[in-house]
C-alpha positions as CSV (number, residue, x, y, z in Angstrom):
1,X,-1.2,-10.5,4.3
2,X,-2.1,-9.5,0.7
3,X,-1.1,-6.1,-0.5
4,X,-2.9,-5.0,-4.0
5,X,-2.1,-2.4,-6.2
6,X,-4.2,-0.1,-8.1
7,X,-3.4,2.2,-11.5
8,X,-0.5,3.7,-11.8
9,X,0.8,2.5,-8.3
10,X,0.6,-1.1,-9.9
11,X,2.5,-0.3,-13.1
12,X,5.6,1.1,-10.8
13,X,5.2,-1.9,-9.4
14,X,4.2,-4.2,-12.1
15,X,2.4,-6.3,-9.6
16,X,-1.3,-6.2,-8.8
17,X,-1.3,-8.3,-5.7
18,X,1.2,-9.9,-3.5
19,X,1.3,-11.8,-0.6
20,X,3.7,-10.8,2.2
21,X,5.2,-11.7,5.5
22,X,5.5,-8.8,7.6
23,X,6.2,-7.7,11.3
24,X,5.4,-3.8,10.2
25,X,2.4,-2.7,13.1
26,X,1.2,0.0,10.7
27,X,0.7,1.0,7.6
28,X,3.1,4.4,7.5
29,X,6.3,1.0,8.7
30,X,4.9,-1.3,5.8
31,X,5.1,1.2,3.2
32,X,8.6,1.7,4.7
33,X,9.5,-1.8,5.0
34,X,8.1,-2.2,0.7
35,X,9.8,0.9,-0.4
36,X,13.4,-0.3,1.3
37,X,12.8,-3.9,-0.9
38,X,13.3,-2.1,-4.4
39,X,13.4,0.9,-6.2
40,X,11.0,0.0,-8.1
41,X,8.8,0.3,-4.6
42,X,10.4,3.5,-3.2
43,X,9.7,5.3,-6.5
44,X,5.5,4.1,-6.1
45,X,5.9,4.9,-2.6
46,X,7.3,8.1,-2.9
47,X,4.8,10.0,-2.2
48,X,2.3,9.2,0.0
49,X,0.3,12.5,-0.1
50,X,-0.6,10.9,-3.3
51,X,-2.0,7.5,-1.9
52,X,-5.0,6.7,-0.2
53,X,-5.2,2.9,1.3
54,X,-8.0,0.6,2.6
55,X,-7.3,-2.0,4.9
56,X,-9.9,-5.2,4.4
57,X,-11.4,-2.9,1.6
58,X,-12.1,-0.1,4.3
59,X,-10.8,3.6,3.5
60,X,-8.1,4.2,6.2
61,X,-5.3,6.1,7.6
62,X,-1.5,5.4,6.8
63,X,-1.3,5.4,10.8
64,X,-4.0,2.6,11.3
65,X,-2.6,-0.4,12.7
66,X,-2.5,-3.7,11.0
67,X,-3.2,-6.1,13.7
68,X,-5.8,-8.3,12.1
69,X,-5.5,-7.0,9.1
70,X,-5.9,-9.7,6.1
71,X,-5.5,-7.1,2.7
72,X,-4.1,-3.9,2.0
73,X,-4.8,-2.0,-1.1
74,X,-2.9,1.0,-2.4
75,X,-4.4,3.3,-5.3
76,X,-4.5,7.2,-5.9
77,X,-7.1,9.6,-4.6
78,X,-10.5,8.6,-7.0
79,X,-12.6,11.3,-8.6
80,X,-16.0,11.5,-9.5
81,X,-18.1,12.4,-12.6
């Protein structure tokens, strides 16, 4: 599966994309499973409140499952003006 990385979530990273192997069945165990990889991960991951996700470029919940699921994106909330 792809997981992308958005603003500020990418430069804790310092990735924009990556593709991963993953048994995680939701997206609350595969921000688990990425922030136990590296710090560099559990400090972007931190906190989630902050996050919003979209899986296959859908807005979604970090309970949704991810059977099926080909991308994941992670960026902060957006605002408008």
């Amino acid at each position: 599966m792809d997981v992308v990385y958005f603003a500020w979530v990418r430069e804790r990273i310092g990735l924009p994309k990556e593709t991963i192997e993953t048994s995680a069945q939701t997206v609350a165990d595969l921000v688990a499973e990425l922030s136990s990889k590296e710090e560099r991960y559990a400090a972007a991951f931190a906190d989630t409140s902050a996050l919003r996700v979209a899986l296959d470029q859908e807005l979604s919940d970090f309970d949704a499952q991810l059977d099926g699921v080909r991308e994941v994106a992670f960026f902060p909330p957006m605002t408008g003006g």
